[in-house]
C-alpha positions as CSV (number, residue, x, y, z in Angstrom):
1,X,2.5,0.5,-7.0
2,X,0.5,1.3,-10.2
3,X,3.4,3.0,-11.7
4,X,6.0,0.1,-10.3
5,X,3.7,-2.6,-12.2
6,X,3.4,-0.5,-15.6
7,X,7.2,0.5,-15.5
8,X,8.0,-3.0,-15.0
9,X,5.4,-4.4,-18.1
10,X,3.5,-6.3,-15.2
11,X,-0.3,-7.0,-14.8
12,X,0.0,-8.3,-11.1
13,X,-3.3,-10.4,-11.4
14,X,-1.3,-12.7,-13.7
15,X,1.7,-13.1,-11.2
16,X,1.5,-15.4,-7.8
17,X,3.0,-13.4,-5.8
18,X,0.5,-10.9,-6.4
19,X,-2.8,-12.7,-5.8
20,X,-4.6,-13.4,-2.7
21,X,-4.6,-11.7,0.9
22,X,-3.0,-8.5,1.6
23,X,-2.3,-8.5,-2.7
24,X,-5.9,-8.4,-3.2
25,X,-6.5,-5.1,-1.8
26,X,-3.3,-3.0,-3.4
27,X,-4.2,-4.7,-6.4
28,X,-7.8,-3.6,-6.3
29,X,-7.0,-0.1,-4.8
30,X,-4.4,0.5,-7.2
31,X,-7.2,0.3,-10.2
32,X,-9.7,2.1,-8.5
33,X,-7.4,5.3,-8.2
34,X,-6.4,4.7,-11.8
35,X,-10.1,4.2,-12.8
36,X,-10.9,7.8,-11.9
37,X,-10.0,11.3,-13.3
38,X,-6.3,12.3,-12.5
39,X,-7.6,15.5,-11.7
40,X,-9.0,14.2,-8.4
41,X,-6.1,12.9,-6.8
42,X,-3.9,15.8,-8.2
43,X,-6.4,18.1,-6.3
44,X,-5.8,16.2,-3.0
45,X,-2.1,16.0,-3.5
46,X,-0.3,19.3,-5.0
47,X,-3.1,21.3,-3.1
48,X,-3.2,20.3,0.3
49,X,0.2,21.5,2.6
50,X,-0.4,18.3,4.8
51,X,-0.5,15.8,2.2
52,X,2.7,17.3,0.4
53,X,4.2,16.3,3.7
54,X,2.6,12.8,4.0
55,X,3.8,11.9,0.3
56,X,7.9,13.5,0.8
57,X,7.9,11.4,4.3
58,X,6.1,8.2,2.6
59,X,8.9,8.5,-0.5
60,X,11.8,9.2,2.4
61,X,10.1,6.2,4.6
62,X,10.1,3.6,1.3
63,X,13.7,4.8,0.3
64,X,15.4,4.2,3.7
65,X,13.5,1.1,4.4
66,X,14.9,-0.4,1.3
67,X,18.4,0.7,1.8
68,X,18.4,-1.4,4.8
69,X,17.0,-4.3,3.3
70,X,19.7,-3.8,1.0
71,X,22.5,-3.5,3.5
72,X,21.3,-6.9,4.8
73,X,20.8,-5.3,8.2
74,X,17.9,-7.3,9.6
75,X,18.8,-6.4,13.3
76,X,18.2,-2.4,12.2
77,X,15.2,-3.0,9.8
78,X,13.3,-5.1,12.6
79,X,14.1,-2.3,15.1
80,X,12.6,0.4,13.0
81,X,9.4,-1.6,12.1
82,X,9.1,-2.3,15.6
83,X,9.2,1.4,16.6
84,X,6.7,2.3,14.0
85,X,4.4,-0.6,15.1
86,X,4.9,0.3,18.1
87,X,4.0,3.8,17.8
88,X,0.6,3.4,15.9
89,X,-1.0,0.2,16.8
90,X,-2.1,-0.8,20.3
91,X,-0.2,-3.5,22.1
92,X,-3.4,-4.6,24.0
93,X,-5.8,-4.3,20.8
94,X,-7.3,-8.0,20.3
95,X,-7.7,-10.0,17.1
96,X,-11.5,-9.1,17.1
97,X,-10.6,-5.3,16.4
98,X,-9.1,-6.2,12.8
99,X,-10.9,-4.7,9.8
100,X,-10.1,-7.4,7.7
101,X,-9.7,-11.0,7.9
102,X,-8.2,-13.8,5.5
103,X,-11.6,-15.1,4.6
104,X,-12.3,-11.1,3.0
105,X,-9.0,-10.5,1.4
106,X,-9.1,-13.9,-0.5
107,X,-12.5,-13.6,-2.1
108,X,-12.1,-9.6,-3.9
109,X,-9.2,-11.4,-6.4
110,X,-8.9,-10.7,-9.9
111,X,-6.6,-13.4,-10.5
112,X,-6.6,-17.2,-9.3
113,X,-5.4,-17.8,-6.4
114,X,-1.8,-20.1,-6.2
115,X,-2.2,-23.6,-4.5
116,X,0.3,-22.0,-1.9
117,X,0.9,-18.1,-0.8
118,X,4.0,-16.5,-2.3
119,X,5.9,-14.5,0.5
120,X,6.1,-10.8,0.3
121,X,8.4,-8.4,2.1
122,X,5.4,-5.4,1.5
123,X,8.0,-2.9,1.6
124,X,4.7,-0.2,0.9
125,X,3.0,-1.3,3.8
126,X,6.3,-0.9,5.5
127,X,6.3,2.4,4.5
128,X,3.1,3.2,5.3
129,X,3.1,2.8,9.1
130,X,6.9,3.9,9.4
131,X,5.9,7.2,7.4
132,X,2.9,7.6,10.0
133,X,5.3,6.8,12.8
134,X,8.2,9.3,11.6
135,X,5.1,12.6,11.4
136,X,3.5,11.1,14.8
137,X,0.4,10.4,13.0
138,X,-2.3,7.7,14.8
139,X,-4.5,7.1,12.2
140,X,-7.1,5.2,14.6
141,X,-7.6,9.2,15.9
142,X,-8.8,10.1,12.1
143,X,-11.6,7.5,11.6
144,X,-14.5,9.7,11.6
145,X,-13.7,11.6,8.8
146,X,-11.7,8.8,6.7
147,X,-12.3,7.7,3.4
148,X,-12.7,4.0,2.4
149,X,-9.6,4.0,0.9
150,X,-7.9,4.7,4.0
151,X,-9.8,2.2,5.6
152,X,-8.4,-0.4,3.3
153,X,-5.1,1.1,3.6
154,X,-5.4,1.0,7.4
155,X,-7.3,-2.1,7.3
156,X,-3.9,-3.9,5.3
157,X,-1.5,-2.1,7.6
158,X,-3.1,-3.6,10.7
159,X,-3.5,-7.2,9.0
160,X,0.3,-7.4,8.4
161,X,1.2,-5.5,11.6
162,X,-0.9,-7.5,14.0
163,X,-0.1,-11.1,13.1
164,X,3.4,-11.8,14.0
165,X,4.3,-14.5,12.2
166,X,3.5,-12.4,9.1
167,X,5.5,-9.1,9.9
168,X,8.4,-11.5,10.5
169,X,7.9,-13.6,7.2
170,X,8.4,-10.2,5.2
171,X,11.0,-9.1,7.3
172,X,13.0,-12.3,6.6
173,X,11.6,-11.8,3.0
174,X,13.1,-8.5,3.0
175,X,16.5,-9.3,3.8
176,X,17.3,-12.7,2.5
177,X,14.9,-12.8,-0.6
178,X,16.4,-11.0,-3.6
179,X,13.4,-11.7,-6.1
180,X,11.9,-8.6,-5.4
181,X,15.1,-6.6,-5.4
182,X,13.7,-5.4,-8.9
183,X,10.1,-4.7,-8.2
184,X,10.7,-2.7,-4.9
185,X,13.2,-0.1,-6.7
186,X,10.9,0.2,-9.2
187,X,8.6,1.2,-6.3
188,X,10.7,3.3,-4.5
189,X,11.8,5.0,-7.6
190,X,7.8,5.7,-8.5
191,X,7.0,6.7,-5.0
192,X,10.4,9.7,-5.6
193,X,8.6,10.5,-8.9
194,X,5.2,11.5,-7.3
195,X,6.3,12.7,-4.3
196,X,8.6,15.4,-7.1
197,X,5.5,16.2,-8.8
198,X,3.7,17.0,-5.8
199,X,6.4,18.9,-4.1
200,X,6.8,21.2,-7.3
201,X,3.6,21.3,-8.0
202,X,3.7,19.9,-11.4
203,X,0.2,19.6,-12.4
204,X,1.2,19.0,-16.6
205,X,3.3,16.0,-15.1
206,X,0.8,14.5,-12.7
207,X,-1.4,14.2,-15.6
208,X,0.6,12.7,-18.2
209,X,2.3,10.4,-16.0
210,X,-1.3,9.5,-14.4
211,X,-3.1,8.5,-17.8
212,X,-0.2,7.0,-19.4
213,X,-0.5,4.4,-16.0
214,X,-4.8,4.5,-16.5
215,X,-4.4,3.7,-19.8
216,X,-1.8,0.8,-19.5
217,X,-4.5,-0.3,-16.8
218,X,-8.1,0.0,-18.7
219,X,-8.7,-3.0,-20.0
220,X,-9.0,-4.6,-16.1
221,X,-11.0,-1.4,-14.7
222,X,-14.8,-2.5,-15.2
223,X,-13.9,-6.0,-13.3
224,X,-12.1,-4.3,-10.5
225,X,-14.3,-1.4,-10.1
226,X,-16.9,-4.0,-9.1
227,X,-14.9,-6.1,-6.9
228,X,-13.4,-2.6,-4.8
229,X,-17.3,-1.6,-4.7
230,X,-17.3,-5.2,-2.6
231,X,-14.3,-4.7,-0.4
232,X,-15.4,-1.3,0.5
233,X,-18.9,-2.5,1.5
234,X,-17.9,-4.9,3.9
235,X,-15.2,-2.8,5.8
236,X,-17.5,-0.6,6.0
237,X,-19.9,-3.0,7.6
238,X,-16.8,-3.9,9.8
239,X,-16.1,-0.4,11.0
240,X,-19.9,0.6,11.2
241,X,-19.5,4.1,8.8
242,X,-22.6,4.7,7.3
């Protein structure tokens, strides 16, 4: 997403659609990874067999999604978000079981919030459980030794997953609103880049193309850094981790 927003001259803070909710947290994510030393990630990434897997399938799972929201197929691209959903979260799980709520995601925002919430087809969250669906991943079953990024990530997923009326607002989004026709193949074109420089092991082009992102990003970092400390605390709290 980082690389989407830099390729596309965008600081998502300053753009409705990109503030509030589920925004907050990608947002806020995004600049944390940024905020570190490229090395780190790069070590996770090009090193680790599993996660070269994870990153092709999460790249494969971005591109197909969005060539079915371009085909205009909404009867396909609600069946395969159903078999993802389907596949990772619970159908009996209840509301209390959510990691975050909509009185959490509004208050970590580095941006004001719009008098009304802009629609979003969150083709990466899309991505993210169908990818987990398509290498028969549960993350639930990999809690005790998750990071608190994955929580977030996890704790997003579920938010958009488990509220109905919001997996069918981007799904309609998806289909029938072109506006982010230009944002989302920016992202699925970044999401091929990375998942090329992790398959090849490019170490020389992780880095470049990480701190040419970190450094379009910088100015933002000290404010966010703060606020991710914040959202990190209280899922935490949520999910009882130490």
């Amino acid at each position: 997403m980082g690389t989407a927003w830099a390729g596309g001259k965008q600081f998502p803070w300053e753009i409705p659609r990109y503030v509030g909710g589920i925004e907050n947290v990608k947002i806020n994510v995004t600049l944390r990874i940024y905020s570190n030393k490229w090395h780190v990630y790069a070590g996770l990434a090009i090193l680790n067999p599993s996660a070269k897997k994870q990153i092709r399938q999460y790249a494969e799972s971005a591109k197909e999604l969005f060539i079915l929201m371009l085909s205009g197929d909404h009867e396909e691209l609600r069946k395969r978000v159903e078999s993802a959903k389907a596949a990772v979260f619970k159908a009996d799980a209840s509301n209390d079981d959510l990691l975050l709520r909509d009185d959490v995601l509004d208050r970590f925002s580095l941006g004001e919030l719009p008098p009304e919430r802009v629609k979003n087809n969150h083709l990466s969250l899309l991505a993210m459980v169908d990818c987990w669906w398509k290498l028969g991943i549960v993350p639930y079953n990999h809690m005790i030794c998750s990071t608190p990024l994955f929580r977030l990530w996890l704790g997003i997923t579920q938010y958009l997953f488990r509220n109905p009326k919001l997996l069918d607002e981007a799904l309609e989004t998806a289909i029938y609103d072109a506006s982010f026709r230009s944002d989302d193949l920016r992202f699925v074109s970044a999401a091929s880049t990375w998942s090329e420089f992790v398959r090849f092991g490019t170490m020389d082009g992780y880095r470049q193309k990480f701190e040419e992102i970190q450094e379009y990003f910088a100015p933002r970092f000290p404010g966010a850094v703060k606020l991710g400390n914040e959202m990190i605390k209280t899922i935490l709290e949520k999910t009882g981790a130490d």
